[in-house]
C-alpha distance (Angstrom), angle and dihedral (degrees) to the residues before:
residue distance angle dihedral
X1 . . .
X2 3.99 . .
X3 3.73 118.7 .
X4 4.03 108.0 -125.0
X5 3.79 137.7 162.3
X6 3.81 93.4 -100.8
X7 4.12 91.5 79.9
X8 3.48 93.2 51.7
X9 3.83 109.9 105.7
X10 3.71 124.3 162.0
X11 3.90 120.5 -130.1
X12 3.55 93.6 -136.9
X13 3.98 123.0 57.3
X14 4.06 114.0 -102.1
X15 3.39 98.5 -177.2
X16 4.19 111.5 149.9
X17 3.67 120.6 -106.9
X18 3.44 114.6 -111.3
X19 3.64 123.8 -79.6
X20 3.79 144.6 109.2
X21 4.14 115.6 -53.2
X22 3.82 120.8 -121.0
X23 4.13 99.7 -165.4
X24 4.14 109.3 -168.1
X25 4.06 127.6 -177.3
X26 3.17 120.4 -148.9
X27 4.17 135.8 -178.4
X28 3.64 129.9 -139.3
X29 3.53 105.6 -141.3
X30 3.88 142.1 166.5
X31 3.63 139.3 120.7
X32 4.03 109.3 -111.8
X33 3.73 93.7 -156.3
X34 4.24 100.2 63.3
X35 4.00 78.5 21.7
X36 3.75 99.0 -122.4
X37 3.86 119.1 160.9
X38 3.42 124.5 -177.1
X39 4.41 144.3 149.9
X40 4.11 106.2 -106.5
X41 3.77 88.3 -12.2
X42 3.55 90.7 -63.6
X43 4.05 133.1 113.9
X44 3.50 135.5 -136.4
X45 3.87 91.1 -104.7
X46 3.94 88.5 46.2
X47 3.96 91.3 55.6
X48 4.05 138.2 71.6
X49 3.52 111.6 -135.2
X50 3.57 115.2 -97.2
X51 3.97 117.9 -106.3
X52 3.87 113.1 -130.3
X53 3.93 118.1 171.9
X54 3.84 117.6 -134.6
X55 4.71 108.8 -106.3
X56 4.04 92.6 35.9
X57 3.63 122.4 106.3
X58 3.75 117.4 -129.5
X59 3.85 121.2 -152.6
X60 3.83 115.7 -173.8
X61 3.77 123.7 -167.7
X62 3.79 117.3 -157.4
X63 3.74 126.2 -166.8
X64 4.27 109.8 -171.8
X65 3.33 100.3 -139.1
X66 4.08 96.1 -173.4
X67 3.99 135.5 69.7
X68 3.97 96.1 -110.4
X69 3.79 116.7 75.2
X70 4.07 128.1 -115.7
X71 3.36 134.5 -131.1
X72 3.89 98.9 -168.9
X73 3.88 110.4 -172.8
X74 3.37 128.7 -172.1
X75 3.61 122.6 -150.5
X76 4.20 127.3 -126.1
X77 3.34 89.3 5.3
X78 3.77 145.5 84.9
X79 3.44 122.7 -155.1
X80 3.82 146.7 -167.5
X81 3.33 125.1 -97.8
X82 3.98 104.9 -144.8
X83 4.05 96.1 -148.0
X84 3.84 99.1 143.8
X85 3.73 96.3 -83.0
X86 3.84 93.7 115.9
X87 3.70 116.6 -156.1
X88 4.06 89.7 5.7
X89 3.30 98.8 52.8
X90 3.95 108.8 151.6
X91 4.09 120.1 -94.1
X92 4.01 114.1 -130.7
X93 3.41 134.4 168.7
X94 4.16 88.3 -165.3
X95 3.66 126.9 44.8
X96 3.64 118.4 -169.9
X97 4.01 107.8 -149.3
X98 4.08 116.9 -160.6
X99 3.67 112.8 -144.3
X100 3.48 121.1 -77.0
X101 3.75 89.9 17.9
X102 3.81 136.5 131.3
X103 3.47 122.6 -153.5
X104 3.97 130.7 168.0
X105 3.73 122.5 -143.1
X106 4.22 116.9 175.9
X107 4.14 124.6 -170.2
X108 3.43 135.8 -171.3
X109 4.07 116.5 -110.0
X110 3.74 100.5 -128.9
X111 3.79 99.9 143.0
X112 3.44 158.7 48.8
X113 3.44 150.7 -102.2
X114 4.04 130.1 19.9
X115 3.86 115.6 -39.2
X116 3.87 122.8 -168.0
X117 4.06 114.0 -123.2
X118 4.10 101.7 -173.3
X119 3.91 144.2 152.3
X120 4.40 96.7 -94.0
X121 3.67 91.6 -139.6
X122 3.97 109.7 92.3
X123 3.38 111.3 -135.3
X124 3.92 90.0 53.2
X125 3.68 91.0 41.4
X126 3.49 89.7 54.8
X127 3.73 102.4 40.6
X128 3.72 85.3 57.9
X129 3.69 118.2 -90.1
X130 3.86 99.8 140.0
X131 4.29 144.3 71.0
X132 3.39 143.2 -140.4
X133 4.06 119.5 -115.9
X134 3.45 98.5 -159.1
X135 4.37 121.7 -176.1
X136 3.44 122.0 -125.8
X137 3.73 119.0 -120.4
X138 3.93 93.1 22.4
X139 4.06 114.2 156.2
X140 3.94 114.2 -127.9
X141 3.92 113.7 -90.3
X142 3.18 106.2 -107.8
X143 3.99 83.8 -148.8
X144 3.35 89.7 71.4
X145 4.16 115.8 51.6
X146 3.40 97.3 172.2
X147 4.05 103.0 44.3
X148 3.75 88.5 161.1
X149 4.18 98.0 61.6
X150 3.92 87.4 35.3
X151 3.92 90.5 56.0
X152 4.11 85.0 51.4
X153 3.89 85.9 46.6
X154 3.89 90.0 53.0
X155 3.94 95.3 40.0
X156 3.86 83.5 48.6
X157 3.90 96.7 97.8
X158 3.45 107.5 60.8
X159 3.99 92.9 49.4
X160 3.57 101.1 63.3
X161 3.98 133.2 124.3
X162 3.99 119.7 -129.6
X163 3.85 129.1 -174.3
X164 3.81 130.0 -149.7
X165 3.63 132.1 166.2
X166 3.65 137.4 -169.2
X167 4.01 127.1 -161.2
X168 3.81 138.1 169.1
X169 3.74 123.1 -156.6
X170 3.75 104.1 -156.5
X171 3.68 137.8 166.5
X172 3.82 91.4 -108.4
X173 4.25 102.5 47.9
X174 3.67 139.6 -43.8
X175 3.83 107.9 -88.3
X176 3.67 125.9 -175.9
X177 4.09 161.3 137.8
X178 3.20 142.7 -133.0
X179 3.70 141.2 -179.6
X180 4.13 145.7 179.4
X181 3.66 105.4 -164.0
X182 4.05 144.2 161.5
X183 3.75 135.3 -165.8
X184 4.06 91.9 -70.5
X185 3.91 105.3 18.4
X186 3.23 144.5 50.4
X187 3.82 146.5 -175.9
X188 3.55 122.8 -162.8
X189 3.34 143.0 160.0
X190 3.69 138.7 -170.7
X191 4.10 142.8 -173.2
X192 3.53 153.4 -171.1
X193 4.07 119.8 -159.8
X194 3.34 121.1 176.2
X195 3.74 128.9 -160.2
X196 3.97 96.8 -120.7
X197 3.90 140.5 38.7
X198 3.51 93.3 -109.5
X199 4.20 84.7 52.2
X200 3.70 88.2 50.4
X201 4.01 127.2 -169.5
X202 3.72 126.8 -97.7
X203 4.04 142.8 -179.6
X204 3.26 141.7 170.5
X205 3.63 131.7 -172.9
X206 3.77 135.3 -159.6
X207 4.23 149.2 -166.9
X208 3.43 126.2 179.1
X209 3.45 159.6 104.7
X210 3.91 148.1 -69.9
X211 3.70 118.7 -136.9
X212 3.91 133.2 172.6
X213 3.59 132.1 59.9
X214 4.18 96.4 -91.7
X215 4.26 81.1 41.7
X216 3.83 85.4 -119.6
X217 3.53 99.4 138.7
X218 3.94 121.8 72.1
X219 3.78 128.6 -170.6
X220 3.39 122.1 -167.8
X221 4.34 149.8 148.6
X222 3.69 120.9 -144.0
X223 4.33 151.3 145.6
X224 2.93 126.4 -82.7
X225 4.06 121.3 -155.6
X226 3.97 120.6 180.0
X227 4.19 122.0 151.5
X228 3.70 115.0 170.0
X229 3.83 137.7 169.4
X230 3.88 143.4 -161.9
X231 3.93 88.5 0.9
X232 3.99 110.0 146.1
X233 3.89 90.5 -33.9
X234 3.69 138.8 -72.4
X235 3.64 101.6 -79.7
X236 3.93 115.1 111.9
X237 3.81 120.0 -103.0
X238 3.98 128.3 -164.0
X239 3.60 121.0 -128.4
X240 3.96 120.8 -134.6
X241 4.18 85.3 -81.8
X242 3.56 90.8 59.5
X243 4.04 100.1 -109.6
X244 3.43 138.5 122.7
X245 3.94 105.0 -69.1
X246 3.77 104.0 -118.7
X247 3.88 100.6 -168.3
X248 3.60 100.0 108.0
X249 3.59 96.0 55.2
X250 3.89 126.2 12.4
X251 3.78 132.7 157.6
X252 4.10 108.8 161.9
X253 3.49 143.3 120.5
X254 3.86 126.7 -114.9
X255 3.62 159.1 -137.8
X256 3.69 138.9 -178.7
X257 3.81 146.3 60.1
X258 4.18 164.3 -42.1
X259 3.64 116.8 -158.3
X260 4.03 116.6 169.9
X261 3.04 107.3 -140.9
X262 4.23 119.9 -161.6
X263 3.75 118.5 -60.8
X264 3.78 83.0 40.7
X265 3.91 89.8 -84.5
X266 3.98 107.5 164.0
X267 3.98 114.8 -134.0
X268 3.58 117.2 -158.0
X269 3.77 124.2 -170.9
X270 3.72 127.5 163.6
X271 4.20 144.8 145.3
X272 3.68 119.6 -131.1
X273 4.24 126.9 -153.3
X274 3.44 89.4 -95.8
X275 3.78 89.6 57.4
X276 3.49 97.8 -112.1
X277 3.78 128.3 151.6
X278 3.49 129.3 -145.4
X279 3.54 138.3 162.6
X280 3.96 137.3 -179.3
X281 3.69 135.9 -170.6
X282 4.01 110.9 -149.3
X283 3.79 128.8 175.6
X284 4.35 114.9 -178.3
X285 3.33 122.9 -177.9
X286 3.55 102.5 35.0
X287 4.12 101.7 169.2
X288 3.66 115.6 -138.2
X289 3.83 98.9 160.9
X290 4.04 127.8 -5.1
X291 3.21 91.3 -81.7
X292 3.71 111.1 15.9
X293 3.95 110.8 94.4
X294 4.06 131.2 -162.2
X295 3.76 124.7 -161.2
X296 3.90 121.3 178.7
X297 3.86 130.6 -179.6
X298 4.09 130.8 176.3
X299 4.37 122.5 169.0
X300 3.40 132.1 -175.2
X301 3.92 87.6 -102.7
X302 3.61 87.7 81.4
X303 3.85 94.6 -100.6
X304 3.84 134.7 146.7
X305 3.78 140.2 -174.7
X306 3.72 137.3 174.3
X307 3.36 137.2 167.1
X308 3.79 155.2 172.9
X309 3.96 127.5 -134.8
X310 3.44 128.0 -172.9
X311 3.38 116.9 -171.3
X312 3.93 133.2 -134.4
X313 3.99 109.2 172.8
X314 4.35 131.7 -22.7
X315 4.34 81.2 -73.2
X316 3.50 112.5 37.2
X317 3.94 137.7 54.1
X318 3.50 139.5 157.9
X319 4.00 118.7 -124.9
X320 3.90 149.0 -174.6
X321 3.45 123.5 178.8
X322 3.91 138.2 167.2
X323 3.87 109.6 -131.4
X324 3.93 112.3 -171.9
X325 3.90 83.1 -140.7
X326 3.75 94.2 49.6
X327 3.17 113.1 21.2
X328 3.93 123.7 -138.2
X329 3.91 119.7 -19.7
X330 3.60 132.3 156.9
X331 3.87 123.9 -159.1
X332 3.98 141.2 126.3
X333 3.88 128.4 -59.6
X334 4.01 117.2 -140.4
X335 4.27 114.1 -163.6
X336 3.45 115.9 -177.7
């Protein structure tokens, strides 16, 4: 037998006094693989808080729209648990929500002042899954003089910047990414240098945006940097569009687009200054044991990658890949 709210009943009644209903939905949202949580794709900093008025009863139904579970809590306040157990429904002040679940809890407004509702584990909590209930009518705090800078204080979390980087030393180049991003935007930038002519050097930089309530879609404009010698001859070669292909030699500006598509597979689409085209499908990280990783990559430009990581500890692995560019090299992976 599994243990779930439904056999929870209280021994006393908890039925809500009487008084008008306020009924609220909200969404669990967030994207588990840039780790963004949020309520109807929205943060705390994103919201106003959300007027209540001290005697009415307010029900909230909340559907978890992501694969990680919830547990919303809801501060100076306990509330019911609406699990079929009609006046004895169980009082809780945390509710634990499974994914793809919907659960409705209701309290009674018998206070004052602003009251914290958020997800109770802290890295969702402070990327921004949570709200403000806020009374109407409510005198300042005189604890707080300056309510306006301690709102930006509280709102703080949710806005900050955070780098990581990623970079394999192999026998065949040094290839690597990097990227300084937020909840919304995000600048990265990634490259490929090889230890020859013939190997050639590329990099590619980008800014943009996320969009969509899963953050799946990404809109950006960039550089784009390639130099390359000796490779398969100098004679011209079309890419699947039919133009010139520029991988040998590139030096343009873009525009365009990363959509991930399901099974996490990375679609990249985007026009250049010369008017070039080019798109590439990408999926890293494909698991094949617990510590046995997969990454695969193929563009219109004629280029392919895969590779193999195995690894060690949250910083270092041990790779080989086959790079169309570069051919086969094996070497050590650094993630910070």
């Amino acid at each position: 037998m599994t243990l779930n709210y439904a056999m929870l009943r209280s021994p006393t009644p908890t039925a809500l006094p009487p008084g008008p209903v306020r009924e609220m939905r909200f969404e669990l949202t967030g994207n588990m693989n840039r780790y963004l949580w949020a309520i109807d794709n929205k943060t705390v900093s994103e919201t106003d808080r959300i007027l209540i008025r001290k005697g009415e009863n307010v029900r909230i139904i909340l559907y978890n729209n992501s694969m990680m579970r919830h547990p919303m809590h809801l501060h100076g306040h306990f509330f019911r648990v609406v699990n079929g157990q009609g006046d004895h429904a169980p009082l809780k002040n945390v509710l634990d929500i499974m994914p793809m679940e919907t659960d409705t809890i209701e309290f009674a407004a018998t206070e004052t002042g602003d009251w914290f509702f958020h997800c109770h584990i802290l890295y969702h909590m402070m990327s921004g899954m949570g709200r403000v209930f806020s009374y109407e009518g409510t005198a300042p705090n005189p604890v707080l003089p300056d309510a306006k800078k301690a709102a930006r204080l509280f709102a703080r979390d949710d806005k900050e910047w955070h780098f990581m980087v990623q970079n394999d030393f192999a026998t065949n180049g040094n290839d690597g990414e990097a990227m300084y991003m937020n909840k919304r935007w995000n600048l990265q930038s990634e490259w490929r240098l090889g230890y020859t002519e013939e190997h050639g050097q590329e990099v590619e930089t980008h800014f943009g945006r996320y969009f969509g309530k899963m953050q799946w879609l990404f809109v950006n404009v960039g550089l784009d940097w390639r130099t390359r010698e000796g490779h398969g001859g100098n004679d011209p070669e079309d890419n699947l569009f039919g133009q010139t292909n520029t991988k040998n030699s590139r030096s343009v500006g873009h525009i365009g687009f990363q959509y991930t598509l399901p099974m996490l597979l990375v679609f990249d689409m985007r026009i250049d200054t010369d008017g070039q085209l080019r798109s590439q499908l990408m999926r890293e990280d494909i698991p094949l044991t617990p510590r046995m990783r997969m990454d695969l990559m193929y563009n219109t430009d004629l280029e392919y990658m895969a590779g193999l990581r195995y690894v060690l500890d949250k910083t270092w692995a041990i790779k080989a890949h086959y790079d169309s560019d570069m051919g086969l090299g094996v070497g050590v992976t650094i993630s910070y």
